[in-house]
N, C-alpha and C positions, 0 to 999 in steps of 0.2 A: 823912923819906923822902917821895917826890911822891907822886904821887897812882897813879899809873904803877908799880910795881916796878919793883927793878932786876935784872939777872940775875943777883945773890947772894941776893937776895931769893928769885927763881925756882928755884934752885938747892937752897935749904933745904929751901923745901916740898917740891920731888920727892925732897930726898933722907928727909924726914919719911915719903911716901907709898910710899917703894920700905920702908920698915921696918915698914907696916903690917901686914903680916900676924905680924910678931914680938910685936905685944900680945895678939893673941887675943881673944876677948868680954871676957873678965877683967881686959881694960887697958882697955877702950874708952876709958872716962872720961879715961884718962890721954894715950889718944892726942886725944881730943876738944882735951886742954889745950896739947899740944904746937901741932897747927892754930893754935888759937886765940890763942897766944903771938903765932904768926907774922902769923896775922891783925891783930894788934893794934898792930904796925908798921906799920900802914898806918892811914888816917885810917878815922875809924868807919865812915863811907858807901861807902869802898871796894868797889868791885863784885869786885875778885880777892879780896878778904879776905871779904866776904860769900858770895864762892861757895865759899871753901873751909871757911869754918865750913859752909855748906852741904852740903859732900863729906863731911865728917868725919861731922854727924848722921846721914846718909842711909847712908856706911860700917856706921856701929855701928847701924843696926839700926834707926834713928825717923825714917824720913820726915816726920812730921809735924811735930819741928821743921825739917827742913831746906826744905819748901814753903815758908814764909814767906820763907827766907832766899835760895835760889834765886829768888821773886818779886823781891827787894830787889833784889838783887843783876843782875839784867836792867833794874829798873828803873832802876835806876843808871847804866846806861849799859855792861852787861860784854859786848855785843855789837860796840859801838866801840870797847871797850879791848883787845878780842880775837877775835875774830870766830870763832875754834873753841873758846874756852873760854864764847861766845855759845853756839851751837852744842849743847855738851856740857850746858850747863846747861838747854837745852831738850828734850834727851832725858830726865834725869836728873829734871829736874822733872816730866815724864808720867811720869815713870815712880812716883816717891811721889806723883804723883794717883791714877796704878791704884789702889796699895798704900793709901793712905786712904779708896778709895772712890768714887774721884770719874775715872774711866777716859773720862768724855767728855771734860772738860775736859785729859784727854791727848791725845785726839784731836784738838782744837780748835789744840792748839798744836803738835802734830807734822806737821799735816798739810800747811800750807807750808811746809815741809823739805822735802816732796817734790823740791819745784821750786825748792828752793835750790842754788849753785854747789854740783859735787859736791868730795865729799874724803872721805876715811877713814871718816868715821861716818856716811855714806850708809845704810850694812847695820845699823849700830845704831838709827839712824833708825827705818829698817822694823823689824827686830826689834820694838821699843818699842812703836811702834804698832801693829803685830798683835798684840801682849799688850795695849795700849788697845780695839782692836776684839774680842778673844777674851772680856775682860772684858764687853763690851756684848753680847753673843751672837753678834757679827758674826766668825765665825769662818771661813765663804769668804773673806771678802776680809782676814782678817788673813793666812791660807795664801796667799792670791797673791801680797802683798807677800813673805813670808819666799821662797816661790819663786821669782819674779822676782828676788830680791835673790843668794838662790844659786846662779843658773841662770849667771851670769857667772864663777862660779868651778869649775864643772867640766868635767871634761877635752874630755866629750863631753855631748851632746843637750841642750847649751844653750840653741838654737834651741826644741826641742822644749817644756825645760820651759816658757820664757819664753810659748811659746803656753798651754801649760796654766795656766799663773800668768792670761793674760790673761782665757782662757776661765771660769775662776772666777766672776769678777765678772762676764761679758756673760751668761752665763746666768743671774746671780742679778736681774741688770737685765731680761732679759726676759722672768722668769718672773709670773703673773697674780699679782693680787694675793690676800693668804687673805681667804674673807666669811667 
């Protein structure tokens, strides 16, 4: 198989991850092996196969292996191979930095996402990182972003929230500093 999947390849996995919730805690292991079957079709360094062994650890419940493999797996190149499964892997990577501890270095990595091309996981983005910033005590500006983020999906005072999304942060910017 190249380096690249093919769409039987693509195919398998999502039909592996639409049955995930059929193992429960009690199958994790088992769903871990199926992944990693599929993974294993592909060459070792594969950035798709490294991110979904990725998915699978961080599914069942250990971010802490899947941070390693998530790192790999970018490092590899799975931003050129896919640019929203890029994307995904860098929410999901801040997200078990929170989970382990380490919720700056979710920030660090979330935070030019802001300003990436938008698409679908714009809201997950934010989401993420105001769980990164809620985590560091920065909890105004974790709530601007999720406002900001939801203020585009309701009916009305969209306007409105999105000012108070903004006003969050200008006031926490112009408030003195504590002696």
């Amino acid at each position: 198989m190249s380096e690249h999947a093919d769409q039987s390849w693509a195919d398998r996995v999502a039909a592996a991850w639409a049955a995930f919730d059929a193992y429960g805690e009690e199958r994790a292991a088992e769903f871990r092996a199926v992944i990693d079957a599929l993974a294993g079709e592909l060459p070792p360094d594969s950035p798709l196969g490294l991110f979904e062994r990725a998915c699978a650890w961080d599914s069942t419940g250990h971010s802490d292996k899947a941070v390693p493999l998530y790192r790999r797996a970018l490092a590899h190149g799975l931003s050129d191979v896919s640019g929203y499964q890029g994307r995904r892997a860098k929410i999901q990577l801040s997200s078990s930095l929170r989970n382990t501890g380490r919720p700056q270095e979710g920030v660090e990595l979330l935070t030019p996402e802001l300003n990436a091309p938008s698409d679908e996981l714009d809201d997950a983005v934010r989401a993420t990182l105001a769980l990164c910033l809620s985590s560091l005590g920065r909890d105004r500006e974790g709530l601007s972003l999720v406002l900001g983020a939801l203020a585009g999906h309701l009916p009305r005072y969209q306007r409105s929230m999105a000012n108070y999304a903004r006003l969050l942060v200008e006031r926490e910017e112009h408030r003195p500093a504590a002696r």
